[in-house]
C-alpha positions as CSV (number, residue, x, y, z in Angstrom):
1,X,26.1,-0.5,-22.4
2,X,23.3,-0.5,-25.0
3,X,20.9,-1.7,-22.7
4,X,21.4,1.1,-20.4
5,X,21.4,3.7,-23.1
6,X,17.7,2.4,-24.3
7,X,16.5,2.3,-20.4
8,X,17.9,5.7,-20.1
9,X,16.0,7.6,-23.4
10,X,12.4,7.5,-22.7
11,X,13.4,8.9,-19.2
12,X,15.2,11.4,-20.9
13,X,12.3,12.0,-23.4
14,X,10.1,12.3,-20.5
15,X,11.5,14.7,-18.6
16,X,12.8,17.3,-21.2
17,X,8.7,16.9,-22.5
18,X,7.4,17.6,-19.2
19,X,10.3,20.8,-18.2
20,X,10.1,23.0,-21.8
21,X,6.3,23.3,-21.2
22,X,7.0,24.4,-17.5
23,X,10.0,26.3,-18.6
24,X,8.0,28.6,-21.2
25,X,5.0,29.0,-19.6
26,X,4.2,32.5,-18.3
27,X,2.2,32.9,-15.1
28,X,0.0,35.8,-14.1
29,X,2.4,39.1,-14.0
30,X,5.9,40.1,-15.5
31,X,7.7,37.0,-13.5
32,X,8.9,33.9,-15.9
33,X,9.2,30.6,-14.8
34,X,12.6,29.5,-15.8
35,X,14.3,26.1,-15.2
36,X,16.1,26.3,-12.0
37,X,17.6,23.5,-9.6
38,X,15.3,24.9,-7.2
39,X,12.2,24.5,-10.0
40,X,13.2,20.5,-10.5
41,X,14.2,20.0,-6.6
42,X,10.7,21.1,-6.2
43,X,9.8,19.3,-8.3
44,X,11.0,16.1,-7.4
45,X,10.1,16.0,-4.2
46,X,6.6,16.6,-5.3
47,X,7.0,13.5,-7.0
48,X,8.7,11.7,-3.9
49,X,5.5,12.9,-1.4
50,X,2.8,12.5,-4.2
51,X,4.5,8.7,-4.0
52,X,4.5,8.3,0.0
53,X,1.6,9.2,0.3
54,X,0.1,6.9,-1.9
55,X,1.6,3.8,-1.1
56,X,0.3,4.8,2.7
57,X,-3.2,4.7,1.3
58,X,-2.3,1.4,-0.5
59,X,-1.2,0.0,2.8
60,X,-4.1,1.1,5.2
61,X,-5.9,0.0,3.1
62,X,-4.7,-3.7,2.7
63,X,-4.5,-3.6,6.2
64,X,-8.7,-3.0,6.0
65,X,-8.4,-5.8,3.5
66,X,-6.7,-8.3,5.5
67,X,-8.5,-7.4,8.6
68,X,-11.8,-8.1,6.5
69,X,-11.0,-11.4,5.4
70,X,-9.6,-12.4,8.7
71,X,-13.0,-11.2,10.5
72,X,-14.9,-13.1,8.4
73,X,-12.9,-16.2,8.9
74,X,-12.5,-16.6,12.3
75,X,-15.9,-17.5,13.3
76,X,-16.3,-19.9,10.6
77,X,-13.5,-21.7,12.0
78,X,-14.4,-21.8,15.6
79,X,-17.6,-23.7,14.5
80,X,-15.8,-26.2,12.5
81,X,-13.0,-26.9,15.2
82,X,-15.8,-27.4,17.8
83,X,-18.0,-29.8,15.9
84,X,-14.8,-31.5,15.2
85,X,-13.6,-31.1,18.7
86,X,-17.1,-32.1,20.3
87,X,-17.6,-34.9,17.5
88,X,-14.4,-36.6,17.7
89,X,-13.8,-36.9,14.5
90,X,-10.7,-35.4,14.3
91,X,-10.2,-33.8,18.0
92,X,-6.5,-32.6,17.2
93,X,-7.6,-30.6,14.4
94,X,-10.9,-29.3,16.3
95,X,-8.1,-28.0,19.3
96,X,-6.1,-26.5,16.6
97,X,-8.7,-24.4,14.7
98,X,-10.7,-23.2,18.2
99,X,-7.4,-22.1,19.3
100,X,-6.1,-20.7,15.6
101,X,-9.6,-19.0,15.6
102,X,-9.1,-17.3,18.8
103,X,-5.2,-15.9,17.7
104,X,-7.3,-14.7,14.6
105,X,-10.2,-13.1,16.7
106,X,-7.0,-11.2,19.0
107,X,-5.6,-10.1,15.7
108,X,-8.4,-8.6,13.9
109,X,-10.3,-6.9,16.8
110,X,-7.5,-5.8,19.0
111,X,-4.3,-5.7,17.4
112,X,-5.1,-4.6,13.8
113,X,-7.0,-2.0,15.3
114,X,-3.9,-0.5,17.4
115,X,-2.2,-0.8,14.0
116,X,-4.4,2.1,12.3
117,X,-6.8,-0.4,9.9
């Protein structure tokens, strides 16, 4: 019970500190701001799209990341799996990275593009 009381302050603290400002500020005009439901459903759901819309960002753009790293990968490892392959050193593994490189290549210049990176 203590623990939830100590979580549950500082959110408290918060947003009483951030709603008397709002709630005795004056705009522009006789009209006074006053704190409503319809002032904090406002804005909360600020909050909530401010939030969406910046873990979208965050995901496009690991998505660009990913797609980066993969692009610059892929090549790298179709020259090693053929001078493996071609060498016979190691001809399983050469097979495996020419055809690995290739589901990387499909990935990061057709699929991720479909994807929206």
């Amino acid at each position: 019970m203590k623990l939830k009381l100590v979580k549950a302050v500082p959110i408290l603290i918060c947003a009483f500190a951030s709603a008397i400002p709002a709630a005795l500020c004056e705009p522009a005009g006789n009209q006074t701001q006053a704190l409503t439901a319809d002032w904090f459903e406002n804005f909360i759901e600020g909050v909530v799209s401010g939030a969406a819309e910046g873990a979208a960002r965050f995901g496009a753009m690991a998505l660009r990341a990913v797609v980066r790293v993969i692009s610059s990968i892929y090549g790298l490892l179709a020259v090693a799996g053929a001078v493996l392959w071609a060498s016979g050193i190691d001809r399983q593994l050469g097979k495996r990275l020419v055809l690995g490189s290739a589901v990387l290549l499909v990935v990061a210049e057709f699929a991720a593009p479909l994807a929206g990176a």
